[in-house]
N, C-alpha and C positions, 0 to 999 in steps of 0.2 A: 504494500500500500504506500509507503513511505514513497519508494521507487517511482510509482505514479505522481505520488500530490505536492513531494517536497523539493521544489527546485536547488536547494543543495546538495542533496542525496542525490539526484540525477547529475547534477554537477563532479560529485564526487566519486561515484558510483563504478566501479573497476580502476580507479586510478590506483597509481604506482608512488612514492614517496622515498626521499633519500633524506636522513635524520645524521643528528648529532645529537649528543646527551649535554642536558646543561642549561641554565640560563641564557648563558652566554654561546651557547653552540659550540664548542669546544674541544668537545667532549669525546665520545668512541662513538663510529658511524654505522647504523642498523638503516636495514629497508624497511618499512610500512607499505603495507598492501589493504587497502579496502575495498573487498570485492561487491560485485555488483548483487548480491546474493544476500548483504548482508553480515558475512563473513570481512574476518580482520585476521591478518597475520603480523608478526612483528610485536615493538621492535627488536629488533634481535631475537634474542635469548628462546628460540622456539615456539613461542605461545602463539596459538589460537584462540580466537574471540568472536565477540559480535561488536558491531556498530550500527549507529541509528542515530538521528536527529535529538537534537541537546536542546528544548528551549526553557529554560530554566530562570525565569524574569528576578530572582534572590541574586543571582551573580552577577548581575551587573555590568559595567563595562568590562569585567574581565573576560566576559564570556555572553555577548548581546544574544537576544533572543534571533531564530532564523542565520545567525552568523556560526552556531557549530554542531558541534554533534558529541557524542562519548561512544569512548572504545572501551570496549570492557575485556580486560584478557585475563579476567577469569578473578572470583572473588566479592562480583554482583556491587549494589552499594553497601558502602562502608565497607567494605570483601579486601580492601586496597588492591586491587585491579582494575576500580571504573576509574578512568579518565575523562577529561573532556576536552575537546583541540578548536582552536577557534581560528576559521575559516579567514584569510588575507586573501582575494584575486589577484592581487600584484599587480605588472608581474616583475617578476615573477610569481605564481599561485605559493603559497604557505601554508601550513599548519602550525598552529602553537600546540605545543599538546600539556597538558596543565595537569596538578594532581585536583581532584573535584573537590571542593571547597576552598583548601587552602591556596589555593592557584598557585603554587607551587611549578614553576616549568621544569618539564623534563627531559621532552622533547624540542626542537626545534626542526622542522620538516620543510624542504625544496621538492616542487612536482618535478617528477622526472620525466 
């Protein structure tokens, strides 16, 4: 459904992502995969997951409504696996990818 109504999930939907770890980007470099299916791989370290549309009107500019989504790789909420990554077109296209609440970055992601 998502796929159908949400013009970021369509926007997003099969892309490919090249990451650093860090604030600062810095860090050790993983791929991110968000497939069109709903499925997420990455980053790095093996995991499989889901992702989906983020619109979560409590977080504010760190994470605007319709601007992102959460990747969950695995640990659900409060699980510390859910993520949330906030969508830049650029361009370059971007991802932040945030810890959920604390907005915490962990990722910093380039469309590949």
């Amino acid at each position: 459904t998502e796929l159908r109504t949400m013009p970021l999930v369509k926007k997003l939907a099969a892309s490919q992502w090249s990451c650093t770890s860090g604030a600062d980007g810095s860090g050790s470099a993983v791929s991110l995969e968000l497939g069109g299916n709903g499925d997420v791989s990455g980053p790095g370290m093996g995991k499989r997951g889901r992702w989906g549309t983020m619109n979560d009107p409590t977080l504010g500019a760190a994470c605007p409504v319709y601007a992102c989504i959460y990747i969950d790789l695995g640990g659900g909420w409060g699980g510390g696996g859910h993520n949330d990554a906030r969508y830049d077109a650029g361009p370059p296209a971007r991802l932040t990818v945030m810890q959920h609440r604390d907005g915490e970055v962990l990722w910093k992601c380039t469309a590949k």
